[in-house]
BAKOLKE-498280 format. One record per residue (C-alpha): residue number from 1; residue in one letter; z, x, y. Coordinates in nm, 4 decimals, always signed. Layout:
  num  residu         z         x         y
  NUM       A         Z         X         Y
...
end
This chain:
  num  residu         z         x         y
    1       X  -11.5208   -7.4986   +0.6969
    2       X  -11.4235   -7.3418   +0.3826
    3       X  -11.7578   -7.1432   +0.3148
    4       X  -11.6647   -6.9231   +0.6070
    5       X  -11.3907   -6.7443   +0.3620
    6       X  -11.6718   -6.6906   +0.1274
    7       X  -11.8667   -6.4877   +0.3450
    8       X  -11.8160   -6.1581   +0.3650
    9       X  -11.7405   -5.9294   +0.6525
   10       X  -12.0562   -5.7685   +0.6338
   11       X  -12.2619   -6.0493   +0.6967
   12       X  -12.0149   -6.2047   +0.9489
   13       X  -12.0382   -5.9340   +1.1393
   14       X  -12.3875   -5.9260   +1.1182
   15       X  -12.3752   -6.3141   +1.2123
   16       X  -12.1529   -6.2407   +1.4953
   17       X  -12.3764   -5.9831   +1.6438
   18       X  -12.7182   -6.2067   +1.6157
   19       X  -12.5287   -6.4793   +1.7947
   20       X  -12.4526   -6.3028   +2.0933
   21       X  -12.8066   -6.1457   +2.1111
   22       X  -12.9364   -6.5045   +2.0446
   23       X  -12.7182   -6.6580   +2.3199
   24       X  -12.8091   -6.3332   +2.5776
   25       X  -13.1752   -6.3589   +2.5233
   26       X  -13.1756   -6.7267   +2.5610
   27       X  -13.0478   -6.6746   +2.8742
   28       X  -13.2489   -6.4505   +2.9777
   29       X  -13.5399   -6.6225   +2.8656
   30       X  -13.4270   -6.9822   +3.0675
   31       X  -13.3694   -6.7947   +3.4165
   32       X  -13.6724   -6.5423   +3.3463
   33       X  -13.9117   -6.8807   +3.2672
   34       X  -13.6948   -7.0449   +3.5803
   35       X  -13.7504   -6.7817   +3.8418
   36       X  -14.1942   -6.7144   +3.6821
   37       X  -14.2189   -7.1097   +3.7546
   38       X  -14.0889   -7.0795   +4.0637
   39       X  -14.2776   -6.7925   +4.1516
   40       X  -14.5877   -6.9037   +4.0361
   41       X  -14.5440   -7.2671   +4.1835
   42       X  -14.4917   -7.0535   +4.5153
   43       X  -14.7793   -6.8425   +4.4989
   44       X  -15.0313   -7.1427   +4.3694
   45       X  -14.9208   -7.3244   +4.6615
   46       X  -14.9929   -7.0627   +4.9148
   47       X  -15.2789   -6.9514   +4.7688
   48       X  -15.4164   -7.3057   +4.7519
   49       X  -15.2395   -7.3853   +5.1446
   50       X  -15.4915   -7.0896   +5.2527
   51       X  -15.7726   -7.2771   +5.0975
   52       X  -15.7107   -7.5754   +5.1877
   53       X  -15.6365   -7.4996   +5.5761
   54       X  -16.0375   -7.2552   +5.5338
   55       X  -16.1638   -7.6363   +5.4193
   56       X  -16.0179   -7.8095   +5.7023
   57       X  -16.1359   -7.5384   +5.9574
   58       X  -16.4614   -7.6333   +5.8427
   59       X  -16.4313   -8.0321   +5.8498
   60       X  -16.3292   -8.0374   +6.2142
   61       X  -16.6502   -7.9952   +6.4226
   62       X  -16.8539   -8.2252   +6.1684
   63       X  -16.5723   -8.4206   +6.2169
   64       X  -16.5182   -8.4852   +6.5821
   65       X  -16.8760   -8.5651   +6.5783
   66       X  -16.9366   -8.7596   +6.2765
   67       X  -17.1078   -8.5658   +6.0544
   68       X  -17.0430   -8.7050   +5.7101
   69       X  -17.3587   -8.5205   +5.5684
   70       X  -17.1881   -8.1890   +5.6438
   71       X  -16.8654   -8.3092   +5.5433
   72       X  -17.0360   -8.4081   +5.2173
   73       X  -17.2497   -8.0378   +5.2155
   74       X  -16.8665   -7.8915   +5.2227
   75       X  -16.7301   -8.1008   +4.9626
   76       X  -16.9988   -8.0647   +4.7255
   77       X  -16.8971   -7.6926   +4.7299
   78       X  -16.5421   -7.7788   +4.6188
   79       X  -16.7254   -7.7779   +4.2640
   80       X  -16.6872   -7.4352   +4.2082
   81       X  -16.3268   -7.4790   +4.2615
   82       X  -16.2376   -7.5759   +3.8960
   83       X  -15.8781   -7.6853   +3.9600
   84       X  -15.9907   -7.8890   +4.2779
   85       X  -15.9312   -8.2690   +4.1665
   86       X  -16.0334   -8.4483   +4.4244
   87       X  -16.0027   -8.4052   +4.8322
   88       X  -15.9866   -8.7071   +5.1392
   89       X  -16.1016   -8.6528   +5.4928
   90       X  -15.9222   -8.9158   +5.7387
   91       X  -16.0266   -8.9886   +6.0428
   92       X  -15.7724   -9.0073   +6.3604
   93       X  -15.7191   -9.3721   +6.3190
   94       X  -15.6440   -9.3008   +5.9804
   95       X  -15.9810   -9.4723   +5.7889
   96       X  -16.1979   -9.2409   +5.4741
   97       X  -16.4301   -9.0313   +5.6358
   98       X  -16.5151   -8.8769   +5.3371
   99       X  -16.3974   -8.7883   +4.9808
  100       X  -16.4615   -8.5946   +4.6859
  101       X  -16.3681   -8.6625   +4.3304
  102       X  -16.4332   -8.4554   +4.0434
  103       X  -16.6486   -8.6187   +3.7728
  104       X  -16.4217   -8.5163   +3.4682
  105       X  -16.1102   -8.5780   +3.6606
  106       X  -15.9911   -8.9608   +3.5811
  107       X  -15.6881   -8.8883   +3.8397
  108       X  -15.7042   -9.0680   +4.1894
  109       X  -15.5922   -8.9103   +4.4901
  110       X  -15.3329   -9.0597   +4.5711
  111       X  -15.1918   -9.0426   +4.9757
  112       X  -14.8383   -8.8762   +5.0075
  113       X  -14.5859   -9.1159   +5.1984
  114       X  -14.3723   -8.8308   +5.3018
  115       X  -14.3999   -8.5277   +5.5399
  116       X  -14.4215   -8.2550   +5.3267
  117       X  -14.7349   -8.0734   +5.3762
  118       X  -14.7219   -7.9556   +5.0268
  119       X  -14.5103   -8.0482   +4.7454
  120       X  -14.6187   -8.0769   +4.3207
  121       X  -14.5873   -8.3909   +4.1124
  122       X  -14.6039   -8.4450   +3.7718
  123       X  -14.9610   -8.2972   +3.6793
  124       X  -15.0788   -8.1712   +4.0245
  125       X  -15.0324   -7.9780   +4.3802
  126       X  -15.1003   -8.1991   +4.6851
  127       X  -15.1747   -8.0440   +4.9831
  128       X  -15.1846   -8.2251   +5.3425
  129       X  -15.3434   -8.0393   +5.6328
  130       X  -15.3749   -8.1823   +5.9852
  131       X  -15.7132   -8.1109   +6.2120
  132       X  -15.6285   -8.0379   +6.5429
  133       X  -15.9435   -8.0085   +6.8671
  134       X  -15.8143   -7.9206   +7.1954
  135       X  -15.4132   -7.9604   +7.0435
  136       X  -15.5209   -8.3427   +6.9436
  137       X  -15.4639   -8.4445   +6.5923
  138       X  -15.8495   -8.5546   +6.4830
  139       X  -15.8060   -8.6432   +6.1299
  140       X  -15.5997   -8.5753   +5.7522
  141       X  -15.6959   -8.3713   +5.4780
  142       X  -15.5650   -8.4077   +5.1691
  143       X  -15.6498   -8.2026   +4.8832
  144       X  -15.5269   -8.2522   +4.5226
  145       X  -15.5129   -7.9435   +4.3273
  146       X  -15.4772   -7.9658   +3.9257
  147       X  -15.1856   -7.7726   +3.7492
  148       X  -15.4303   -7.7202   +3.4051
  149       X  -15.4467   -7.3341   +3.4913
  150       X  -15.1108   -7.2906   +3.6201
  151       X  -14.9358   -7.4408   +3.2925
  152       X  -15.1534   -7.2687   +3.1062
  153       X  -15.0263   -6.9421   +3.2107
  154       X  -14.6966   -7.0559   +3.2424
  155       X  -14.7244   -7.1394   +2.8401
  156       X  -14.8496   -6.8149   +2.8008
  157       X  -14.6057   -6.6428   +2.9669
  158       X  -14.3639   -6.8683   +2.7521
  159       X  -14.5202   -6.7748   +2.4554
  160       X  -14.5261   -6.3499   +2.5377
  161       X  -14.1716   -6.3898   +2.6503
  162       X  -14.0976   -6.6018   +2.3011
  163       X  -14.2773   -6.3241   +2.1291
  164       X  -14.1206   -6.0468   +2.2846
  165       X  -13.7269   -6.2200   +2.2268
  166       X  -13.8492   -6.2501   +1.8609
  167       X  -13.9384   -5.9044   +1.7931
  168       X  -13.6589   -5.8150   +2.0250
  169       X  -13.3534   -6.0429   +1.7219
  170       X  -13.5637   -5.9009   +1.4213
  171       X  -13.4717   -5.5753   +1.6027
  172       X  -13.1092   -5.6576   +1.6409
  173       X  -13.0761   -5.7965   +1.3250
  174       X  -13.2189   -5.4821   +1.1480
  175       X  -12.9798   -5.2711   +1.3671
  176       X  -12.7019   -5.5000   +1.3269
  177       X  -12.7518   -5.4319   +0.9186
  178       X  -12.7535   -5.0437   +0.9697
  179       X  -12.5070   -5.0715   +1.2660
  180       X  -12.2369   -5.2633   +1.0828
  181       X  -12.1968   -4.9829   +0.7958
  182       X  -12.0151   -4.7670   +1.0202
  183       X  -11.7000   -5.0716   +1.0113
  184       X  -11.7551   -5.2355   +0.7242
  185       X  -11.8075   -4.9520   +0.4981
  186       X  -11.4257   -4.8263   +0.5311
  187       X  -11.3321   -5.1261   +0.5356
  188       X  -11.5384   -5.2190   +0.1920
  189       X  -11.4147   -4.9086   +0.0622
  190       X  -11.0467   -5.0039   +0.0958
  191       X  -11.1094   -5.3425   -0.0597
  192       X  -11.2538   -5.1708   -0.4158
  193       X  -10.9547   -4.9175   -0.3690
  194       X  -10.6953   -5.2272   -0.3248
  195       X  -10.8965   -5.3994   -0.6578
  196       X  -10.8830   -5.0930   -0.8435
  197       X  -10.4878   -5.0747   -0.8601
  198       X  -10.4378   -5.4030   -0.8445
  199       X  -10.7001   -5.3763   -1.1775
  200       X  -10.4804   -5.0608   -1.3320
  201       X  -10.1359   -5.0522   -1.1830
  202       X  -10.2175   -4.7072   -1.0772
  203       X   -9.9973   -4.6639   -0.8290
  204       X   -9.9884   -4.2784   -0.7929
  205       X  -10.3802   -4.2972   -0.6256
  206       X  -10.4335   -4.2596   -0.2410
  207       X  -10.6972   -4.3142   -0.0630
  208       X  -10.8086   -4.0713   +0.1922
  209       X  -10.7542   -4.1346   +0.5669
  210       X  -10.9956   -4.1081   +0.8397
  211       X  -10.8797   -3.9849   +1.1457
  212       X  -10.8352   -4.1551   +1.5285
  213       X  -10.9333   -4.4710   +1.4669
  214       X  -10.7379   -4.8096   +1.3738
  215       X  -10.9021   -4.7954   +1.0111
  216       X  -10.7560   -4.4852   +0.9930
  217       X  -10.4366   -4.6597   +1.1076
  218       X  -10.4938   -4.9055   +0.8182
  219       X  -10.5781   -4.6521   +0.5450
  220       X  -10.2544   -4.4465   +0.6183
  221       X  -10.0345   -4.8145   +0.6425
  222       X  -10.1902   -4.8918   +0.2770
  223       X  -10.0794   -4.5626   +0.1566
  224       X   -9.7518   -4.5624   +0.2776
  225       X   -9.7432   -4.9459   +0.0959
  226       X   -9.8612   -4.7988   -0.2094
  227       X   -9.6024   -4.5050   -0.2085
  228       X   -9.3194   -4.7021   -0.1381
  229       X   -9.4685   -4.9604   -0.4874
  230       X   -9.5020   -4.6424   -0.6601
  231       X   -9.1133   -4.5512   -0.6158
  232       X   -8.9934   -4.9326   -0.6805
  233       X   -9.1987   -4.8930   -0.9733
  234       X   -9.0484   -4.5355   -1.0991
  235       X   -8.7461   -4.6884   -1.0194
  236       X   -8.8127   -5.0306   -1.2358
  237       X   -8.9483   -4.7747   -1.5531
  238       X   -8.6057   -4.5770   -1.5004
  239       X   -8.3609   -4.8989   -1.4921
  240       X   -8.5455   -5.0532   -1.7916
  241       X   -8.5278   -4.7001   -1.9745
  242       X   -8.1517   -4.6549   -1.8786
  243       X   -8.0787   -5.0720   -2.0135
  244       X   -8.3429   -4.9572   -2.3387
  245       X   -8.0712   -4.6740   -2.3991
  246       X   -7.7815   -4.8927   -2.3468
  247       X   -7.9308   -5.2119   -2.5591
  248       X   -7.9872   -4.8795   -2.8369
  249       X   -7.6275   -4.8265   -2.7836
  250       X   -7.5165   -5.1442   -2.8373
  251       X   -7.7002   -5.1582   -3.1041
  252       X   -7.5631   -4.8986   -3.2780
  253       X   -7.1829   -5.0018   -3.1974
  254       X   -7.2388   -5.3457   -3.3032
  255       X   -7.4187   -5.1695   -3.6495
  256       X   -7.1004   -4.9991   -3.6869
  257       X   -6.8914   -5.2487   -3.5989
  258       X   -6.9768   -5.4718   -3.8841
  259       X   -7.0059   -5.1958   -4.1317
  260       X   -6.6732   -5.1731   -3.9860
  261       X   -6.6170   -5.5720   -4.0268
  262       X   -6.7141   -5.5447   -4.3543
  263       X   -6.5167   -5.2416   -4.4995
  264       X   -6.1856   -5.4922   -4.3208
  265       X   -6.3248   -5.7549   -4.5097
  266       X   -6.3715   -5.5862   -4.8541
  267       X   -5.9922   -5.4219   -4.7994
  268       X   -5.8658   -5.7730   -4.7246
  269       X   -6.0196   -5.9246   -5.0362
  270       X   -5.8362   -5.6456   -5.2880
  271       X   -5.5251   -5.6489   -5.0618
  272       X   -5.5167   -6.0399   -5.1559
  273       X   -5.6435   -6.0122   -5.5051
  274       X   -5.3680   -5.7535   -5.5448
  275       X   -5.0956   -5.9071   -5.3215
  276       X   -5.1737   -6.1951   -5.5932
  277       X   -5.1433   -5.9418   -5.8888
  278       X   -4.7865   -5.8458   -5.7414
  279       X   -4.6394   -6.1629   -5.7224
  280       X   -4.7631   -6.3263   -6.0365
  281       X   -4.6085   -5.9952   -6.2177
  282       X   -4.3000   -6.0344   -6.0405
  283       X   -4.2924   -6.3915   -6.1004
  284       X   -4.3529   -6.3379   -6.4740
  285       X   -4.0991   -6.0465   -6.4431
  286       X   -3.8234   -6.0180   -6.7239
  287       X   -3.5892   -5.8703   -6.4516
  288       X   -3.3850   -5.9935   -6.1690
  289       X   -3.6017   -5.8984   -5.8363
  290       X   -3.4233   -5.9619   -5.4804
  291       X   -3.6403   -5.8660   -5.1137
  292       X   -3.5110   -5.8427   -4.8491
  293       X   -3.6307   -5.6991   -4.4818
  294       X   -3.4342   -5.5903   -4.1579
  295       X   -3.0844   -5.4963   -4.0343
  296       X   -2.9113   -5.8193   -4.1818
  297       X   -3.0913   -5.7372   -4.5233
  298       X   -3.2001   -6.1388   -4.5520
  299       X   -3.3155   -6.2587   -4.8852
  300       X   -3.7229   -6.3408   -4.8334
  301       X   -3.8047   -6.3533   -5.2042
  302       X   -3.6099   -6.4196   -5.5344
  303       X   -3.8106   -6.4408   -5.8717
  304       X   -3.7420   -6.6895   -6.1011
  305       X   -3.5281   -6.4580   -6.3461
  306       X   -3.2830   -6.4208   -6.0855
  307       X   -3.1843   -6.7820   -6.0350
  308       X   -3.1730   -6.8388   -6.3866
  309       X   -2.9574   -6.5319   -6.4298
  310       X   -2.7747   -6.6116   -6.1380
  311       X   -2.7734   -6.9514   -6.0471
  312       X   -2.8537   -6.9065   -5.6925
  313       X   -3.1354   -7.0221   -5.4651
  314       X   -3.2539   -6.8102   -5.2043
  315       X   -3.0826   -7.0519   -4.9092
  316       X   -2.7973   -7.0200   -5.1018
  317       X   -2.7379   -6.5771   -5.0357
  318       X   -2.7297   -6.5516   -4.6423
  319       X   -2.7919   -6.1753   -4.7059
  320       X   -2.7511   -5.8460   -4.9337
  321       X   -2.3868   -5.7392   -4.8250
  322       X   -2.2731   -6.1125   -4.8839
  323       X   -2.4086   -6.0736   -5.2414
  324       X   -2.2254   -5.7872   -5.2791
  325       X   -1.8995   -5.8680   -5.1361
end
């Protein structure tokens, strides 16, 4: 079902509304074909009840007296009857009297076995009419009526009706197309807004609202959405301005820190080069030297001329006021 996400609203809205016209005419075409059959098949039948009942009016003195010429005169008249198939006269003990059978019909009469006096089958109408003389059932008539004309119509009503529900969805579907603007335009024009930051990182756009409705609803919810991405943005450009300054800072402290580092590390080279300068020369010194730090005044360096002068290492003078004493 995944090509429904590819379709867009327009057209599923479109879709949407030609179902439900589809579904509603199809309805209305069942029950309006429904109630012109029934209507028809009600009509035929009466109309063709009427004629049959004016056939048997006339069958029932030639009848009682055994007139088959007559009944044949009468018959023979059922040609101009186009739809008349075929029609049986029965006599009271229930034996052909008489019958008529249309030359280009290959259908047979054939006799009901139940009570209705009219009722349709498959292709035809059969009609049964009793003759009555003085109240006393004389004979059956039984006329078989084809439904050629009647389904004709009937497929031409189908047909108009068909027609008509045609011309009635090409209708829909053309005002579905115009109809359909009215929500899906807003609703379009919201989706190339939403594309168009999402396409610049604009965030300081807004789209203009439309009143009373739930798209305007929607429009002023997107808005507010975008407003509150435009401050977390402001506020993401300030932070990362704010830690540019401080990395800058840092920068520039560390910079001075090792010019710092490296002025230490220059004065620590000549203080060694000259700490070494002073104690080779004292070393190498001609005259008696004796340090000595602090209260006590203890001996940390002798040169060599002193203990050879002397005769005294270092371990040996605990401090200056022993030396003296």
């Amino acid at each position: 079902m995944s090509y429904k996400r590819t379709i867009s609203i327009k057209n599923k809205l479109i879709g949407i509304i030609f179902f439900i016209s589809l579904i509603s005419f199809g309805v209305i075409y069942i029950t309006t074909i429904i109630r012109k059959i029934n209507l028809e098949k009600e009509e035929f039948a009466k109309d063709y009840a009427i004629t049959t009942k004016l056939i048997a009016s006339y069958c029932i003195v030639p009848l009682d007296f055994g007139f088959n010429e007559e009944i044949d005169k009468i018959f023979e008249n059922l040609k101009t009857q186009p739809n008349i198939l075929s029609a049986c006269l029965y006599n009271s003990e229930g034996k052909i009297f008489s019958c008529y059978q249309k030359e280009s019909s290959a259908q047979k009469l054939e006799i009901p076995k139940r009570n209705e006096n009219t009722y349709f089958t498959a292709n035809s109408l059969i009609i049964y009419e009793p003759l009555f003389q003085n109240n006393k059932e004389i004979g059956k008539l039984y006329m078989q009526i084809s439904l050629d004309s009647f389904n004709s119509e009937i497929s031409l009503f189908k047909r108009e009706i068909l027609l008509t529900i045609s011309l009635q969805l090409i209708l829909v579907y053309f005002l579905a197309y115009f109809l359909q603007r009215i929500i899906t335009n807003p609703i379009l024009k919201l989706h190339n807004f939403a594309l168009e930051i999402g396409k610049n990182h604009d965030y300081s756009k807004r789209i203009a609202t439309i009143p009373f409705d739930e798209i305007g609803i929607l429009y002023s919810s997107f808005n507010s959405m975008i407003e509150t991405v435009e401050m977390r943005e402001q506020q993401i450009n300030k932070d990362k301005l704010a830690l540019k300054e401080k990395n800058e800072e840092y920068l520039a402290i560390n910079e001075e820190l090792q010019e710092k580092n490296a002025e230490l590390l220059q004065a620590k080279k000549v203080a060694t080069e000259n700490e070494k300068k002073f104690k080779s020369m004292i070393d190498t010194s001609p005259l008696a030297i004796y340090m000595s730090n602090g209260i006590e005044q203890k001996a940390e360096y002798i040169n060599p001329t002193f203990i050879k002068l002397f005769g005294y290492e270092p371990e040996e003078i605990s401090d200056i006021f022993e030396w003296f004493n």
